[in-house]
Biopython code that builds the backbone (N, CA, C, O; Angstrom):
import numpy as np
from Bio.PDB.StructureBuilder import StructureBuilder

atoms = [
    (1, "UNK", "N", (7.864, 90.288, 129.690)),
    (1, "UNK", "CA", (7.511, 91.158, 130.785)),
    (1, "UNK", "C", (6.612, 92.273, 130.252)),
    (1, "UNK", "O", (7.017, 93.062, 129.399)),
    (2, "UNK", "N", (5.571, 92.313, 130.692)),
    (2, "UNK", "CA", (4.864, 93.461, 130.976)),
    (2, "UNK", "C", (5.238, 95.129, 130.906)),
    (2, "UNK", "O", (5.166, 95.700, 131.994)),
    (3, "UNK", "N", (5.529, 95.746, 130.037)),
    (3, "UNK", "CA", (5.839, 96.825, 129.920)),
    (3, "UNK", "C", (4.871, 97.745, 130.494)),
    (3, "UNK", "O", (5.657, 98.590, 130.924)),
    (4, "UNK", "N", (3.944, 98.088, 130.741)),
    (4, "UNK", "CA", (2.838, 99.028, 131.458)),
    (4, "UNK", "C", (2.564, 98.304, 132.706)),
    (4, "UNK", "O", (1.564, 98.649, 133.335)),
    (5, "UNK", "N", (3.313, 97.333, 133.174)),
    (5, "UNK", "CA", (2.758, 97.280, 135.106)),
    (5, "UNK", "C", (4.052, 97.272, 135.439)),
    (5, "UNK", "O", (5.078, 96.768, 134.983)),
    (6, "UNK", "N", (3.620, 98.268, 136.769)),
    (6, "UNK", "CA", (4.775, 98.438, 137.469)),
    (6, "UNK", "C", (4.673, 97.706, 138.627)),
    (6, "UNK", "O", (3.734, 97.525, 139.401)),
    (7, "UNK", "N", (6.415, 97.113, 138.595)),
    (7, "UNK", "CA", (6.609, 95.806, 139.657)),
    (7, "UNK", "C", (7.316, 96.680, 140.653)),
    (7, "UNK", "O", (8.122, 97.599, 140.507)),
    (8, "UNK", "N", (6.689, 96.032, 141.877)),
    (8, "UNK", "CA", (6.689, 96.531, 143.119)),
    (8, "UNK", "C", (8.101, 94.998, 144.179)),
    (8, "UNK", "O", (8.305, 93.787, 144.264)),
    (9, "UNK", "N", (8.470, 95.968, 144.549)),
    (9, "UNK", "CA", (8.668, 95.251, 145.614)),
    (9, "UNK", "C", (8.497, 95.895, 147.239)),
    (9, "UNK", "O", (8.356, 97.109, 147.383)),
    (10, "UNK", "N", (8.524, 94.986, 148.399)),
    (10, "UNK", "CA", (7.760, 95.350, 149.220)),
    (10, "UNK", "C", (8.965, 95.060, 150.668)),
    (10, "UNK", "O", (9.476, 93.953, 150.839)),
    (11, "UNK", "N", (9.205, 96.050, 151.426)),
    (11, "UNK", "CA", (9.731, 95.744, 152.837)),
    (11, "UNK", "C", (8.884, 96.657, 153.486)),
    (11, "UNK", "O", (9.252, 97.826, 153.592)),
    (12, "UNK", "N", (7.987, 96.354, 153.858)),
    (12, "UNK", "CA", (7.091, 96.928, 155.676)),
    (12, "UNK", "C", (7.564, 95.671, 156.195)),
    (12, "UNK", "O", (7.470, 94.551, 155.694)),
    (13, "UNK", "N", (8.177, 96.097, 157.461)),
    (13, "UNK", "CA", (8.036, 95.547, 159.007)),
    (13, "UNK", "C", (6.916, 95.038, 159.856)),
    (13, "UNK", "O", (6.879, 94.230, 160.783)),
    (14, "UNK", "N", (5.907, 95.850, 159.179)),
    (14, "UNK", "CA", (4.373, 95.088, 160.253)),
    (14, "UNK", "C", (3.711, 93.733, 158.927)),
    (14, "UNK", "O", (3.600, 93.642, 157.705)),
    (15, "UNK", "N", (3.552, 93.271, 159.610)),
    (15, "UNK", "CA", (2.495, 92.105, 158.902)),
    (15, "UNK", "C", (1.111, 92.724, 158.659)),
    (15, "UNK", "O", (0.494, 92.434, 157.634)),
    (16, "UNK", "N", (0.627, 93.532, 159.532)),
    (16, "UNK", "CA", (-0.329, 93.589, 159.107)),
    (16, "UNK", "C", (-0.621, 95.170, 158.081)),
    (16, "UNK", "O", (-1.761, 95.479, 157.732)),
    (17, "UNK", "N", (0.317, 95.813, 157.808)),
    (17, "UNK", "CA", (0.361, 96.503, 156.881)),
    (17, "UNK", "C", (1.332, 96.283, 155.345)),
    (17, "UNK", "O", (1.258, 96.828, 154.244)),
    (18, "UNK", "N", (2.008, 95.480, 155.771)),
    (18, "UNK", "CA", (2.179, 94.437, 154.403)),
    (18, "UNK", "C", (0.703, 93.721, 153.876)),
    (18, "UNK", "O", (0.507, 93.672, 152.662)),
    (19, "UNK", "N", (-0.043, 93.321, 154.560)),
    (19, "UNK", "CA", (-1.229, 92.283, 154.116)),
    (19, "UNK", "C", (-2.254, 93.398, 153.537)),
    (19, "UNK", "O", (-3.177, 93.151, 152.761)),
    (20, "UNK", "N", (-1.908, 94.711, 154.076)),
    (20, "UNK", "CA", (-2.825, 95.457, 153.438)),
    (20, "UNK", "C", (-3.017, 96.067, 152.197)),
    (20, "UNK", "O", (-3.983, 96.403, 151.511)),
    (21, "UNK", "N", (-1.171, 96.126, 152.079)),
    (21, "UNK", "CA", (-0.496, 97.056, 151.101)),
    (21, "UNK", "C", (-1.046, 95.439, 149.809)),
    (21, "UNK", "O", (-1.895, 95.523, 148.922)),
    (22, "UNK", "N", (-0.260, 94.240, 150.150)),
    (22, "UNK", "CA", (-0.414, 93.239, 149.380)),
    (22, "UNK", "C", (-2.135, 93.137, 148.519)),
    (22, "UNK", "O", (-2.287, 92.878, 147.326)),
    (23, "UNK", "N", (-3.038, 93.365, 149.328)),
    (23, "UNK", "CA", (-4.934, 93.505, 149.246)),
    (23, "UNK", "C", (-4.640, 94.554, 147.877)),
    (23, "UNK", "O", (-4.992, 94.274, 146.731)),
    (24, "UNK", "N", (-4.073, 95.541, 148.190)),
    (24, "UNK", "CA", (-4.513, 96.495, 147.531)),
    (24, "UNK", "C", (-3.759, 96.096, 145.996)),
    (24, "UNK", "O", (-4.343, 96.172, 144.915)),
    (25, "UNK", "N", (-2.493, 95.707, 146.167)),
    (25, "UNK", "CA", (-1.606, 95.461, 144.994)),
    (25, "UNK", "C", (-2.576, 94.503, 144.248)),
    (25, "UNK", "O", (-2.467, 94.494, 143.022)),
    (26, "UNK", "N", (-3.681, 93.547, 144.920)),
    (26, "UNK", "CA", (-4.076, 92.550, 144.019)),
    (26, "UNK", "C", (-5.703, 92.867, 143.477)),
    (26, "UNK", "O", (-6.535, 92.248, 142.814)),
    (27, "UNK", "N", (-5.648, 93.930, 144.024)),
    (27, "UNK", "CA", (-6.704, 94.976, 143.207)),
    (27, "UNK", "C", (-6.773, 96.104, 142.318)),
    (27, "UNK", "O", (-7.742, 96.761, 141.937)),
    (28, "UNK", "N", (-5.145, 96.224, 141.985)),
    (28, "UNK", "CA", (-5.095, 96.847, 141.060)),
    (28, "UNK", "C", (-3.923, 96.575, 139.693)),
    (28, "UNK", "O", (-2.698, 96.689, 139.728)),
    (29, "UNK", "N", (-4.847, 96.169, 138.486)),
    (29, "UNK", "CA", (-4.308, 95.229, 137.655)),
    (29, "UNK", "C", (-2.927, 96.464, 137.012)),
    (29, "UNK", "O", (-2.628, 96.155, 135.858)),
    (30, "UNK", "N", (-2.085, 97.750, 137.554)),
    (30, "UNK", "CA", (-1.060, 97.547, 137.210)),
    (30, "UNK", "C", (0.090, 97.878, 137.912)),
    (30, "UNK", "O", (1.008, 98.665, 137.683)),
    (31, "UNK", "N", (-0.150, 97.128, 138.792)),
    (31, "UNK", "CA", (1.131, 96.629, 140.004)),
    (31, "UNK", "C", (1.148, 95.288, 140.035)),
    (31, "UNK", "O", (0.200, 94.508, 139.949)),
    (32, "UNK", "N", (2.434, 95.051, 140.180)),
    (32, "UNK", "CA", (2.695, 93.691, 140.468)),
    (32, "UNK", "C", (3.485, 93.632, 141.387)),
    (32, "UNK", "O", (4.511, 94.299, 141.524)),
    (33, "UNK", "N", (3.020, 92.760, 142.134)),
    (33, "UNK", "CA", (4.090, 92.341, 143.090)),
    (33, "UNK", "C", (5.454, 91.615, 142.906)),
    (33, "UNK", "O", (5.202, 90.666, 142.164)),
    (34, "UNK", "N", (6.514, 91.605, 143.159)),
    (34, "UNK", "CA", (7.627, 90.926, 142.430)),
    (34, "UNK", "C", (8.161, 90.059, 143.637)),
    (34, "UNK", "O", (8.832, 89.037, 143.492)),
    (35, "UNK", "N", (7.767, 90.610, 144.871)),
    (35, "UNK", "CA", (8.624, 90.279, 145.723)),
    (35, "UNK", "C", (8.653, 90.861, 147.001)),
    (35, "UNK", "O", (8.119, 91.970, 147.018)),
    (36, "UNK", "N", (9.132, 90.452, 148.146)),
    (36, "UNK", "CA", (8.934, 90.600, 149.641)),
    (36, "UNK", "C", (10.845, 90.491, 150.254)),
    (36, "UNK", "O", (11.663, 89.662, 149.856)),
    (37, "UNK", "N", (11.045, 91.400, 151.094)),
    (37, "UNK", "CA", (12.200, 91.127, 151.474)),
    (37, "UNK", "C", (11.878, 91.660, 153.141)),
    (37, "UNK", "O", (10.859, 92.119, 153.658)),
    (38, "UNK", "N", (13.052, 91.406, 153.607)),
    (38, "UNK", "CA", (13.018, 91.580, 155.500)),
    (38, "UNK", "C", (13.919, 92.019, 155.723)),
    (38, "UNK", "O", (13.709, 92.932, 156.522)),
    (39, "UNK", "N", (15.493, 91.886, 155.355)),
    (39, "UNK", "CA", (16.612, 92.184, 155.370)),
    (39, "UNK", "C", (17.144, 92.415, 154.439)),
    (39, "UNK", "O", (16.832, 91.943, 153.346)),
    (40, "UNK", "N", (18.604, 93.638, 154.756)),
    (40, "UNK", "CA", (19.446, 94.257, 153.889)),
    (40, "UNK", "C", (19.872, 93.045, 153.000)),
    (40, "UNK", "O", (19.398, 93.382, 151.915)),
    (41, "UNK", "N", (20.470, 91.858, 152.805)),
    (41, "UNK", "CA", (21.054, 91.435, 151.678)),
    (41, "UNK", "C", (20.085, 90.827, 150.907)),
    (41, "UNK", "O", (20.194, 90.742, 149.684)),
    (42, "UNK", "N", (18.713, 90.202, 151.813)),
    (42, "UNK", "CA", (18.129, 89.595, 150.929)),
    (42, "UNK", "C", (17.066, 90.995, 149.976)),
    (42, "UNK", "O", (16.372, 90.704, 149.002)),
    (43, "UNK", "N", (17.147, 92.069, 150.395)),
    (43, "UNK", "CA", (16.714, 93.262, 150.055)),
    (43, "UNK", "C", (17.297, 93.803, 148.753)),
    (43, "UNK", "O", (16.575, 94.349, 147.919)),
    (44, "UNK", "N", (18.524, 93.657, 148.596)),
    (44, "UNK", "CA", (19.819, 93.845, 147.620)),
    (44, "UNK", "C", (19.956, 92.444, 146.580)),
    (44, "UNK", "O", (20.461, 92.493, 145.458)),
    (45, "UNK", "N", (19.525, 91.497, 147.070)),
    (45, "UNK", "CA", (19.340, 90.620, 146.246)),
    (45, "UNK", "C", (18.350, 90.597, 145.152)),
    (45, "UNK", "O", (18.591, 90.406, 143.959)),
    (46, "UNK", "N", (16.799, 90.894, 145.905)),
    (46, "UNK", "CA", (15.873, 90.771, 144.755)),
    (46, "UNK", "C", (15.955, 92.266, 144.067)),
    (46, "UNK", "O", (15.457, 92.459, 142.958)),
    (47, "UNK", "N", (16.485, 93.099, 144.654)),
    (47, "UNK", "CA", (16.675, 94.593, 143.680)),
    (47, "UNK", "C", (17.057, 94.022, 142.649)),
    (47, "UNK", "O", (16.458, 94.319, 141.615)),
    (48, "UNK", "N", (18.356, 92.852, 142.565)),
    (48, "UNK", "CA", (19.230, 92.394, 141.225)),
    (48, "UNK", "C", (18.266, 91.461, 139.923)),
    (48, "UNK", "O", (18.227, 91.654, 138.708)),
    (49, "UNK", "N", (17.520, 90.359, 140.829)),
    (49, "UNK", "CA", (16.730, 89.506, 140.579)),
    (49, "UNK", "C", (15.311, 90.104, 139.946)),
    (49, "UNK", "O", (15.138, 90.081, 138.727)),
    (50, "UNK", "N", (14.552, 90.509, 140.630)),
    (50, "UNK", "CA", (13.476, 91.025, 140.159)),
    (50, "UNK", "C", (13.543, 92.519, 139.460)),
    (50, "UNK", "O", (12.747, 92.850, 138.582)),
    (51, "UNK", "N", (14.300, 93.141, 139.818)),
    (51, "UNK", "CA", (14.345, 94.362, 138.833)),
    (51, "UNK", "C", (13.042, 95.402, 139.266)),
    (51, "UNK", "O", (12.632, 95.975, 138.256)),
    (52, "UNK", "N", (12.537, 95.664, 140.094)),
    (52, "UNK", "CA", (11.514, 96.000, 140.559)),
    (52, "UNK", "C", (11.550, 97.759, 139.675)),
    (52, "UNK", "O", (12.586, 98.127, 139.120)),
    (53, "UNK", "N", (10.273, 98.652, 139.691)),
    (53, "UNK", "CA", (10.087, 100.041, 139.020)),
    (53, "UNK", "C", (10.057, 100.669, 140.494)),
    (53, "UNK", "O", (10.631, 101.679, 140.901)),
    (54, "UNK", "N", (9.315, 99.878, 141.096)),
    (54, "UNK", "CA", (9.080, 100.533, 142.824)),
    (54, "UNK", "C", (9.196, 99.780, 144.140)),
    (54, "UNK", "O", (8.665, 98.718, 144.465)),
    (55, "UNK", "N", (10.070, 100.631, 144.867)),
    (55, "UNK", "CA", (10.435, 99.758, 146.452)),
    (55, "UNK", "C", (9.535, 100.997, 147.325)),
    (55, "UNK", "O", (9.581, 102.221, 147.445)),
    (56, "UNK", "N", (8.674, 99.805, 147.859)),
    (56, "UNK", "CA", (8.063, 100.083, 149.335)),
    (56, "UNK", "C", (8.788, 100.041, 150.242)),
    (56, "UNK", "O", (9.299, 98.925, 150.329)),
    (57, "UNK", "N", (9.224, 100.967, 151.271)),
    (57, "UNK", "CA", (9.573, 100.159, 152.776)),
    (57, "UNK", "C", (8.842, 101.136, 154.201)),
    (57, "UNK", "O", (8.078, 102.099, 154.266)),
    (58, "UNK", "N", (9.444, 100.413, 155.046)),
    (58, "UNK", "CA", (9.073, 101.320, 156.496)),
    (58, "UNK", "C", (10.223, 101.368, 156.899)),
    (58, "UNK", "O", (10.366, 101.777, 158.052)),
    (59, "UNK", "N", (11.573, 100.938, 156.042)),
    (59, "UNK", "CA", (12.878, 101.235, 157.295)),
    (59, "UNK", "C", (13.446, 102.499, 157.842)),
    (59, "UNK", "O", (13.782, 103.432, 157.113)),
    (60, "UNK", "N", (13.543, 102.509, 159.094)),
    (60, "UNK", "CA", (13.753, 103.937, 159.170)),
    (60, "UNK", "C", (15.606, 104.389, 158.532)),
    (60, "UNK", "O", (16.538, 103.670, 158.173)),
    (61, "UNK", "N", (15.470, 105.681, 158.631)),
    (61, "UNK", "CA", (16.926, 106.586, 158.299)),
    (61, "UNK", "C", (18.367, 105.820, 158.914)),
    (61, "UNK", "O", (18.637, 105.981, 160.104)),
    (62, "UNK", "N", (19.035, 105.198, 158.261)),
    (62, "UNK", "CA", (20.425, 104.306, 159.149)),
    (62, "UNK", "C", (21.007, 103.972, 158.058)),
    (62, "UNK", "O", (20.677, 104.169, 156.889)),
    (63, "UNK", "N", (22.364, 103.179, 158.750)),
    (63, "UNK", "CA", (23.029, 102.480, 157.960)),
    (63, "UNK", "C", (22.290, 101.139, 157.075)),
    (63, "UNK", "O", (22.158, 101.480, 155.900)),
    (64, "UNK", "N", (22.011, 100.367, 157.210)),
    (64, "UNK", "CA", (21.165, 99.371, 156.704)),
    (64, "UNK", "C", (20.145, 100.507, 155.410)),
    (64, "UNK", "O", (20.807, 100.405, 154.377)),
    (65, "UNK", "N", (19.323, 101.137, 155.210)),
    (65, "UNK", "CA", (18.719, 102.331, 154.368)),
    (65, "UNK", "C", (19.916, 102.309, 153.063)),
    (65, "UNK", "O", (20.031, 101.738, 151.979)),
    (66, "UNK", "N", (20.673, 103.249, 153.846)),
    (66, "UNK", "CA", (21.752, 103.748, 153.178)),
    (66, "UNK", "C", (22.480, 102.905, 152.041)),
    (66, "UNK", "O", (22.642, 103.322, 150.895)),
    (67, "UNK", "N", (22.914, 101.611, 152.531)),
    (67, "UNK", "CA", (23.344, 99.919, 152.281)),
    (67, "UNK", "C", (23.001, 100.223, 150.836)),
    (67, "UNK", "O", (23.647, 100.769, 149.942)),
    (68, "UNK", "N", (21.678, 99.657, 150.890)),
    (68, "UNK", "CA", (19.997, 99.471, 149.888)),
    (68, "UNK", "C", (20.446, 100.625, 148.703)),
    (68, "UNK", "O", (21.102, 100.429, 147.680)),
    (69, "UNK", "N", (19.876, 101.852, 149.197)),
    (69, "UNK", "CA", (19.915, 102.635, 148.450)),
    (69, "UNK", "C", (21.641, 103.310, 147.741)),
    (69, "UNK", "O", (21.791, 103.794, 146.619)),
    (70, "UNK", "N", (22.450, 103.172, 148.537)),
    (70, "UNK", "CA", (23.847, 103.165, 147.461)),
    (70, "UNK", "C", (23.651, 101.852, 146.332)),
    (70, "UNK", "O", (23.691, 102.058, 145.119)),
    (71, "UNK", "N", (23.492, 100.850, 146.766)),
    (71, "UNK", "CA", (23.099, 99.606, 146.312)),
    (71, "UNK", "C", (22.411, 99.646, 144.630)),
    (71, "UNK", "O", (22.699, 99.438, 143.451)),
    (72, "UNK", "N", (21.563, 99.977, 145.331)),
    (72, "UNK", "CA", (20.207, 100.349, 143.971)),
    (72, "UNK", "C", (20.648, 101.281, 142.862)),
    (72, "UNK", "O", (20.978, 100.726, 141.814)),
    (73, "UNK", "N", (20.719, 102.793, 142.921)),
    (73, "UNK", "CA", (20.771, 103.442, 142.488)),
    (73, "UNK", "C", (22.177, 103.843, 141.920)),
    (73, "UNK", "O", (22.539, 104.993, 141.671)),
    (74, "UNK", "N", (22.659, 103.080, 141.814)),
    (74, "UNK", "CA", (24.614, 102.800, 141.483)),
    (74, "UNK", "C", (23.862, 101.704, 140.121)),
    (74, "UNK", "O", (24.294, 101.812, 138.973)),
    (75, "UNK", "N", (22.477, 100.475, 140.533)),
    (75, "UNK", "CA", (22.091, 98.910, 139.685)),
    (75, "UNK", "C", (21.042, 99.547, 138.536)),
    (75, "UNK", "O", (21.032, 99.329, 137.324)),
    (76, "UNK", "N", (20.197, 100.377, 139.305)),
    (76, "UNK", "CA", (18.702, 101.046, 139.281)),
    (76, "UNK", "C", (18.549, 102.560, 139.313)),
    (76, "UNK", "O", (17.720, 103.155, 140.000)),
    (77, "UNK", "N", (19.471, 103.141, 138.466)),
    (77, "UNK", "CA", (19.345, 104.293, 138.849)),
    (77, "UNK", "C", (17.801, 105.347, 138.368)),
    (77, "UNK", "O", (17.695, 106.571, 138.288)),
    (78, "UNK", "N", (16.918, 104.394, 138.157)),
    (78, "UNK", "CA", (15.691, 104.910, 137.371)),
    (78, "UNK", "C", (14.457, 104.299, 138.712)),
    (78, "UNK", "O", (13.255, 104.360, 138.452)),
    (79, "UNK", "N", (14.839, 103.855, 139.809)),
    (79, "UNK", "CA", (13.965, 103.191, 140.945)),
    (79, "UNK", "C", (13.441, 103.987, 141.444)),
    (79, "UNK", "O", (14.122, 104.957, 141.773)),
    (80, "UNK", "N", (11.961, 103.993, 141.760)),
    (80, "UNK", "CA", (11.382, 105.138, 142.562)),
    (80, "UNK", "C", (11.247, 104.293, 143.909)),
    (80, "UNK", "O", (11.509, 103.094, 144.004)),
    (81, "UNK", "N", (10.784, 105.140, 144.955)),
    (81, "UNK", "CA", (11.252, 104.638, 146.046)),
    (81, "UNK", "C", (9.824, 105.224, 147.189)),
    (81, "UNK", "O", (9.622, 106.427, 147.354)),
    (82, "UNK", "N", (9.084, 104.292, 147.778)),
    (82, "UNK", "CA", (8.248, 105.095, 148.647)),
    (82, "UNK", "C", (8.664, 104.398, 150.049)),
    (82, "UNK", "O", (8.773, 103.180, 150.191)),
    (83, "UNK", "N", (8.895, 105.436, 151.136)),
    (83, "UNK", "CA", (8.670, 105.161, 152.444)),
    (83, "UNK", "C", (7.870, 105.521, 153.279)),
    (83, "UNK", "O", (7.557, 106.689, 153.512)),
    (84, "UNK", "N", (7.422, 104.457, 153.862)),
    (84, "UNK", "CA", (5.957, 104.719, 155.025)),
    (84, "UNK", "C", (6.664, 104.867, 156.398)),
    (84, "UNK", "O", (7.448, 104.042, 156.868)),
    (85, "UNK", "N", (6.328, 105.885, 156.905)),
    (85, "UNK", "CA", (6.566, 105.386, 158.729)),
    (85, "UNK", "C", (5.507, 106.253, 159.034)),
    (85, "UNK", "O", (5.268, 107.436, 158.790)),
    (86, "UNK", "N", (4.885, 105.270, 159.684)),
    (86, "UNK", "CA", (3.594, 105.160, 160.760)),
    (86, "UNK", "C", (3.970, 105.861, 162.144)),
    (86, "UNK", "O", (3.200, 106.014, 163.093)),
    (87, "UNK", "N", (5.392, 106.282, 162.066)),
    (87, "UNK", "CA", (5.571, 107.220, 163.438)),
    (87, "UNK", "C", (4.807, 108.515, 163.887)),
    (87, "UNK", "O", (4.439, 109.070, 164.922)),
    (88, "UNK", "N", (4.767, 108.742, 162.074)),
    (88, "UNK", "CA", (4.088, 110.429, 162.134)),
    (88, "UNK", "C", (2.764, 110.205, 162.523)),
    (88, "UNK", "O", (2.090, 109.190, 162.350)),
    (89, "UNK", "N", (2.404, 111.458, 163.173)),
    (89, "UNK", "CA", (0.864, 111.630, 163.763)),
    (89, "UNK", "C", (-0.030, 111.673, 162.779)),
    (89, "UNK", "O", (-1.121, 111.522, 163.328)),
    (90, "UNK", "N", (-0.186, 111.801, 161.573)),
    (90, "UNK", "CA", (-0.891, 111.640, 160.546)),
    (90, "UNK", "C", (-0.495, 111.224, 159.366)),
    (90, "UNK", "O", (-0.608, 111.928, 158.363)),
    (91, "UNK", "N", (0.229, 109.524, 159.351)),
    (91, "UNK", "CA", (1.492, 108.993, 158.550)),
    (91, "UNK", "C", (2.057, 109.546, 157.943)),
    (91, "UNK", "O", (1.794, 110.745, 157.857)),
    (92, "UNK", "N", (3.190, 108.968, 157.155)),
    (92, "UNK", "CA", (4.227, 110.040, 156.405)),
    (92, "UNK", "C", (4.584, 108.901, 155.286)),
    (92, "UNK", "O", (4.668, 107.709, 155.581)),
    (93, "UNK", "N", (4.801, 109.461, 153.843)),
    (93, "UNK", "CA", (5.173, 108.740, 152.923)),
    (93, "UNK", "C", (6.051, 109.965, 152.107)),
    (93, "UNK", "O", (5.440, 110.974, 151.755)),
    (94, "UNK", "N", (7.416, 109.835, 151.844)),
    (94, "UNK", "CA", (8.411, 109.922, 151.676)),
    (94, "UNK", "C", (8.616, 109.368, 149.913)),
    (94, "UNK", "O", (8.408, 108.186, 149.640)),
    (95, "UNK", "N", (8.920, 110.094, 149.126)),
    (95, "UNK", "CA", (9.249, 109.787, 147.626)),
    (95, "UNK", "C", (10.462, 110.291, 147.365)),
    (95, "UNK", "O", (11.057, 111.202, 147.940)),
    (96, "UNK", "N", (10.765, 109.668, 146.508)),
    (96, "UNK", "CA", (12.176, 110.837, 146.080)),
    (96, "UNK", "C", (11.920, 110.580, 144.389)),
    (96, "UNK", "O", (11.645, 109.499, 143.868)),
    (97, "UNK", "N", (12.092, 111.876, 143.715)),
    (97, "UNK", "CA", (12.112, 111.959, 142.618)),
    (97, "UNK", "C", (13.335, 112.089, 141.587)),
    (97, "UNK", "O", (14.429, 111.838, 142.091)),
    (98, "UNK", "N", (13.335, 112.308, 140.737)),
    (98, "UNK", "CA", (14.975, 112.531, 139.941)),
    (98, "UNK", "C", (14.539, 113.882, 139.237)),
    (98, "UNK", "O", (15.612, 114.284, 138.786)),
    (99, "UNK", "N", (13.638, 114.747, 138.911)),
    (99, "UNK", "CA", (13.854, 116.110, 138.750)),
    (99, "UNK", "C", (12.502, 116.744, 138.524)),
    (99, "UNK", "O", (11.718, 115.863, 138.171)),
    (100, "UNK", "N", (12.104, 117.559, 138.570)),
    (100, "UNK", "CA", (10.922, 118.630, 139.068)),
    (100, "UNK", "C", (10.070, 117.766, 137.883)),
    (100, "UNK", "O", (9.182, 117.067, 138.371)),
    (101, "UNK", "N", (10.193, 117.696, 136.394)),
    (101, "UNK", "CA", (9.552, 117.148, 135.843)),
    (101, "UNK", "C", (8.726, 116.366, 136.580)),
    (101, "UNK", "O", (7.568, 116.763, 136.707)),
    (102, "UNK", "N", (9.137, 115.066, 137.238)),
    (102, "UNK", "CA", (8.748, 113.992, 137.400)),
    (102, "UNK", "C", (7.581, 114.146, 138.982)),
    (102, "UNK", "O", (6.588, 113.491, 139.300)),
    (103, "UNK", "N", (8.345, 115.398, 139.716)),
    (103, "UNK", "CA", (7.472, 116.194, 140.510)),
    (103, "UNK", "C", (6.258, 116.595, 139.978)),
    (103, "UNK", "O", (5.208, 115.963, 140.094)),
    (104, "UNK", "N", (6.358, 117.327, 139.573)),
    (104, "UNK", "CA", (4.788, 118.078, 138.584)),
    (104, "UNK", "C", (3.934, 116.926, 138.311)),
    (104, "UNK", "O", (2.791, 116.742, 138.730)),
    (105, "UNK", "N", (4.881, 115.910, 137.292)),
    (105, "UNK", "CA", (3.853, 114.645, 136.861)),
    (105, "UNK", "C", (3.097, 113.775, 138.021)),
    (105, "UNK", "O", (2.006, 113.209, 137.951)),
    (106, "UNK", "N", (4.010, 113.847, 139.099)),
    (106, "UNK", "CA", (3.344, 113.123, 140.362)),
    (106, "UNK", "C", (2.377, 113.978, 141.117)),
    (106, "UNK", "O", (1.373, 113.375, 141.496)),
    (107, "UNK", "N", (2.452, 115.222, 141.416)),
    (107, "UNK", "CA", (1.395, 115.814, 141.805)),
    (107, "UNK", "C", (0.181, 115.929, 140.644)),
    (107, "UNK", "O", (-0.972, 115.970, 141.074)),
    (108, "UNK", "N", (0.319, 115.963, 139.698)),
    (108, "UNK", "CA", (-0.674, 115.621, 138.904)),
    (108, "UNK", "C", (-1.528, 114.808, 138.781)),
    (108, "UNK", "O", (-2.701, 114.893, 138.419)),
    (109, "UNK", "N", (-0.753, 113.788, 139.174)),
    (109, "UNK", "CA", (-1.839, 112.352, 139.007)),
    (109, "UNK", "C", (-2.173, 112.506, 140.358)),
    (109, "UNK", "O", (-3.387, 112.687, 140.455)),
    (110, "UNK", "N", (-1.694, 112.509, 141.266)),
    (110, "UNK", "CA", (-2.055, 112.795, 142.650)),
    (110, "UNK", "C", (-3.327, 113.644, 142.662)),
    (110, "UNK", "O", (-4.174, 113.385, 143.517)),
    (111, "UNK", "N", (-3.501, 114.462, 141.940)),
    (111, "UNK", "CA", (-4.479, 115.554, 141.873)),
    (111, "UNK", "C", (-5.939, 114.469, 141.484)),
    (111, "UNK", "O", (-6.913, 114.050, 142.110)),
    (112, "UNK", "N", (-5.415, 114.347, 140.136)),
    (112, "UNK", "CA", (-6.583, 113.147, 139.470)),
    (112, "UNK", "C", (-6.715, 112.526, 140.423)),
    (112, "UNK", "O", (-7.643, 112.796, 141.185)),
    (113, "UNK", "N", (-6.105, 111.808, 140.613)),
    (113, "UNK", "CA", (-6.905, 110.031, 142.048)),
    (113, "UNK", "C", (-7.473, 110.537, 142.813)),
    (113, "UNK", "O", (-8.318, 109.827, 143.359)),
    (114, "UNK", "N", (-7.378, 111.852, 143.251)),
    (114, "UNK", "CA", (-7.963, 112.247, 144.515)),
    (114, "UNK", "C", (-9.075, 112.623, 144.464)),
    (114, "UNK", "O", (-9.922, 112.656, 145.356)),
    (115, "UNK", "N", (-9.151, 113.031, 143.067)),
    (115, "UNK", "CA", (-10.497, 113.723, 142.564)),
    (115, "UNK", "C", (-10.750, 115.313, 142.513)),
    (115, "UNK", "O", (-11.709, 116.055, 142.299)),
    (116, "UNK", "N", (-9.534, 115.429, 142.788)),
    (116, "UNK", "CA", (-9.128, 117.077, 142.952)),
    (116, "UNK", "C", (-9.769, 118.181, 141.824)),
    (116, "UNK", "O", (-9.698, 117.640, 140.721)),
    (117, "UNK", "N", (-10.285, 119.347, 141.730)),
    (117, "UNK", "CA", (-10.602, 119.812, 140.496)),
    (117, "UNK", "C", (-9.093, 120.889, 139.898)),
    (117, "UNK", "O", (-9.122, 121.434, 138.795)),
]
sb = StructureBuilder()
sb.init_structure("model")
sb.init_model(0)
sb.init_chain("A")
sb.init_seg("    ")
for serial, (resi, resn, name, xyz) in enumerate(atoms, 1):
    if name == "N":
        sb.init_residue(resn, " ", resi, " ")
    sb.init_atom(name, np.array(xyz, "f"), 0.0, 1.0, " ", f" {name:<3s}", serial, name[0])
structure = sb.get_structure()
């Protein structure tokens, strides 16, 4: 395994923003895709199986969420986690970090990609 690409796994609900998210994963040589899920067990399954660095989803705030993430982070307690919902008026993506460090480092690179000075 690949030690410098980070494996992704992927739950969006729309097809056609999975196909987009997928475009982009295969344009950039260090993501990998590991895997696609739809539902809570088969969701909890490839967490075990593939071992993913990063979970995509769009699910919203519930029990089923909750499931996943007790799930994970009990298996994975090192998983970063991004959520999209397309509800917000100017989308919303949702991270959770494990301590300010890892904050700073993400706005950082955030800064770089953007082109920020």
């Amino acid at each position: 395994m690949n030690q410098s690409v980070t494996r992704v796994l992927l739950t969006v609900d729309q097809p056609l923003h999975a196909q987009l998210l997928k475009h982009a994963f295969a344009t950039c040589p260090d993501l990998e895709l590991v895997g696609e899920a739809t539902e809570v067990i088969e969701c909890m399954q490839k967490m075990v199986s593939k071992k993913p660095h990063l979970w995509i989803h769009s699910w919203d705030e519930g029990p089923e969420l909750q499931a996943v993430l007790s799930h994970v982070y009990d298996s994975q307690p090192s998983l970063s986690v991004i959520r999209i919902s397309l509800n917000e008026p100017a989308g919303y993506i949702q991270m959770q970090v494990r301590s300010l460090a890892d904050l700073l480092k993400l706005a950082t690179q955030t800064r770089l990609l953007l082109g920020a000075a």
